[in-house]
C-alpha positions as CSV (number, residue, x, y, z in Angstrom):
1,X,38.4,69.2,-22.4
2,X,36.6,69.6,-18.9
3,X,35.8,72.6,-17.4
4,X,36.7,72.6,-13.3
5,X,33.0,73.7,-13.1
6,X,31.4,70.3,-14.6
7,X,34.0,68.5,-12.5
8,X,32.7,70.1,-9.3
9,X,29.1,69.4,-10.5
10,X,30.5,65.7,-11.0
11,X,31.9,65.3,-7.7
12,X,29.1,67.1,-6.1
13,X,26.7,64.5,-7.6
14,X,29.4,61.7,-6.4
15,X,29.1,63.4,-2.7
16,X,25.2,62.9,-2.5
17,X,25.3,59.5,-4.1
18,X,27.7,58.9,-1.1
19,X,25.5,60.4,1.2
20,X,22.2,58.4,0.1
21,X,24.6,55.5,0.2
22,X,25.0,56.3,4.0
23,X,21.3,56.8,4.5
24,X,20.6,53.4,3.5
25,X,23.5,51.8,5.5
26,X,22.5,53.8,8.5
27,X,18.8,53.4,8.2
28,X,19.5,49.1,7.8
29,X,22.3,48.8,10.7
30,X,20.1,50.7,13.0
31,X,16.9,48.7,12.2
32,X,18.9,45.7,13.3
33,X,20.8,46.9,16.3
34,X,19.2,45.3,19.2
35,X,21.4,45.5,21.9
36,X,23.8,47.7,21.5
37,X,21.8,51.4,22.1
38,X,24.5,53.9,22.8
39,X,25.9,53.0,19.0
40,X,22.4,52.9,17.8
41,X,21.5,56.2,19.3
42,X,25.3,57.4,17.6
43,X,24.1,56.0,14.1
44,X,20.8,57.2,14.3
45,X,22.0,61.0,15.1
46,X,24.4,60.7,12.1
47,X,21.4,59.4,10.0
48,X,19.8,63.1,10.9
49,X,23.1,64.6,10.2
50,X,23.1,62.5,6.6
51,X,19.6,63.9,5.8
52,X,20.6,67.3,6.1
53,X,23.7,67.2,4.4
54,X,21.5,65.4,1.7
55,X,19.9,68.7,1.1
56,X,23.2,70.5,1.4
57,X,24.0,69.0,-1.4
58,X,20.9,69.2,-3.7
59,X,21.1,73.1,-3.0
60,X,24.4,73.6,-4.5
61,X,23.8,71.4,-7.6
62,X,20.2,73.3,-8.0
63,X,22.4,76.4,-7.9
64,X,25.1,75.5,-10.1
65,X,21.9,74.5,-12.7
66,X,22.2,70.8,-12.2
67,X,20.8,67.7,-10.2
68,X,21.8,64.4,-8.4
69,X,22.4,61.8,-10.3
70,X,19.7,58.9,-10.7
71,X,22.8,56.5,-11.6
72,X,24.7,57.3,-9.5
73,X,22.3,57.1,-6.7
74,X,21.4,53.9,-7.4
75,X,24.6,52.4,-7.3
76,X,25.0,53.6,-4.2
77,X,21.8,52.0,-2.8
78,X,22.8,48.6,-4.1
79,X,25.8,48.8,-2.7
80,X,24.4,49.7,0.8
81,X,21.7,46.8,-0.1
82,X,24.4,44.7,-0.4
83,X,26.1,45.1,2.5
84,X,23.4,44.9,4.7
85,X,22.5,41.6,3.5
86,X,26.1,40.1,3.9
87,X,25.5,42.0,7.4
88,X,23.1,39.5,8.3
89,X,24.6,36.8,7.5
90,X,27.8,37.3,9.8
91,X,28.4,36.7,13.3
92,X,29.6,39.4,13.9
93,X,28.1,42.0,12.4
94,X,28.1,44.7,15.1
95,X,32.2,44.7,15.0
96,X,31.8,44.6,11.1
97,X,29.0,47.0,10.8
98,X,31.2,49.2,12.9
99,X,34.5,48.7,11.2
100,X,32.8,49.4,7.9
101,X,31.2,52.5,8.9
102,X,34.6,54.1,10.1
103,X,36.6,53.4,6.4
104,X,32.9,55.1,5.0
105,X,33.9,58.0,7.3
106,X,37.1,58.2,6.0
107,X,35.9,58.3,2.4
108,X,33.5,61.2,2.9
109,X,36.3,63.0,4.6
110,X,38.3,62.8,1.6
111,X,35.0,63.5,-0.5
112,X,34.4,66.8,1.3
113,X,38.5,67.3,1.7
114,X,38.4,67.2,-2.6
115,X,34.9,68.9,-3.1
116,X,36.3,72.3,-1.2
117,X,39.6,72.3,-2.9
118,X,37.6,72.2,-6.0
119,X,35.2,75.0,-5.0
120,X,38.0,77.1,-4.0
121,X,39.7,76.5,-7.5
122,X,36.4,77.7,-9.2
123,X,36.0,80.4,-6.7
124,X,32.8,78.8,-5.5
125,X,32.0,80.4,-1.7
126,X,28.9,78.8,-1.0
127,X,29.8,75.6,-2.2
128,X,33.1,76.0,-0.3
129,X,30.9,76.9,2.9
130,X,28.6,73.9,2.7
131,X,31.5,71.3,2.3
132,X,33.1,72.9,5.2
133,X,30.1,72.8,7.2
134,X,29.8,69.1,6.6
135,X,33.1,67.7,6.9
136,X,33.3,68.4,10.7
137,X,29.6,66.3,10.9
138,X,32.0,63.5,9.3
139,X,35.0,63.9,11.4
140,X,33.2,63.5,14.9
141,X,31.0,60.4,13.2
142,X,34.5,58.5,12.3
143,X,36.6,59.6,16.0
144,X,33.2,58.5,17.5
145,X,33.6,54.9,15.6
146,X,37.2,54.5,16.2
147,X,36.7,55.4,19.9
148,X,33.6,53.3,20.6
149,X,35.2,50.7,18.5
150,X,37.1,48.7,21.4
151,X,34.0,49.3,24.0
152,X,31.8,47.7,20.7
153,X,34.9,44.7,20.6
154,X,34.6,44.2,24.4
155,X,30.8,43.4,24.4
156,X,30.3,41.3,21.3
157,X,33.4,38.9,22.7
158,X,32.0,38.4,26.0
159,X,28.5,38.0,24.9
160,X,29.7,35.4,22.3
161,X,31.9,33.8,24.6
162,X,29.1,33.1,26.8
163,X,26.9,32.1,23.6
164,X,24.4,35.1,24.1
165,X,22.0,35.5,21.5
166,X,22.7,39.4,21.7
167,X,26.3,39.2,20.9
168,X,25.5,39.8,16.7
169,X,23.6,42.7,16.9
């Protein structure tokens, strides 16, 4: 049987897996976004915000005795590897790239949404306190996509329907 303390540490480790995940994502999409800057500036500030939740993280699993998990983190960055590659290769890939980083949004909200519950269950406060300082940093990043996401629709068809070569990225 598991103890709700292992699972927290389990789900903690999933949560910074997820959050070097994002770091690589960010870091790639923003290396390639040319012309579009106000969502390049946007994805660069969350790439800060990912950092620090990054160490967020490690603090509570070096306080509950544990560490993040090398597995696990390297799933993660092949899976960010992978899409940026597929990025590349699609016209499109600033309405993609955008698209996709909303749903990712959306899965560290309900990451951080499941990591407090648990924290509360165990009666961990600081744990509770640094998921909750998070998920806020998550929220804004995903209303930010959704509500950019038209304005990001809007450029890429007109540059494309004028055959610009900054329509992709």
């Amino acid at each position: 049987m598991t103890k709700p303390n292992e699972h927290l540490v389990d789900w903690l480790r999933d949560a910074y897996a997820i959050e070097k995940q994002a770091e690589s994502m960010l870091k790639a999409q923003s290396s390639r976004l040319e012309h579009y800057p106000e969502l390049r500036q946007r994805i660069d500030q969350h790439l800060e915000e990912t950092l620090c939740q990054q160490a967020l993280l490690e603090g509570c699993l070096d306080r509950l005795g544990s560490s993040p998990s090398a597995m696990k983190d390297l799933t993660g960055r092949i899976a960010a590897f992978g899409q940026a590659v597929g990025g590349m290769t699609m016209t499109d890939e600033v309405v993609r790239g955008a698209m996709r980083g909303y749903v990712f949004e959306q899965a560290e909200l309900a990451s951080y949404t499941a990591l407090i519950a648990a924290a509360r269950a165990v009666g961990d406060a600081k744990a509770v306190q640094c998921c909750e300082q998070m998920l806020p940093q998550e929220l804004e990043m995903g209303r930010w996509l959704l509500d950019y996401l038209p304005d990001i629709v809007a450029a890429y068809m007109s540059r494309s329907a004028d055959g610009r070569d900054d329509a992709k990225r």
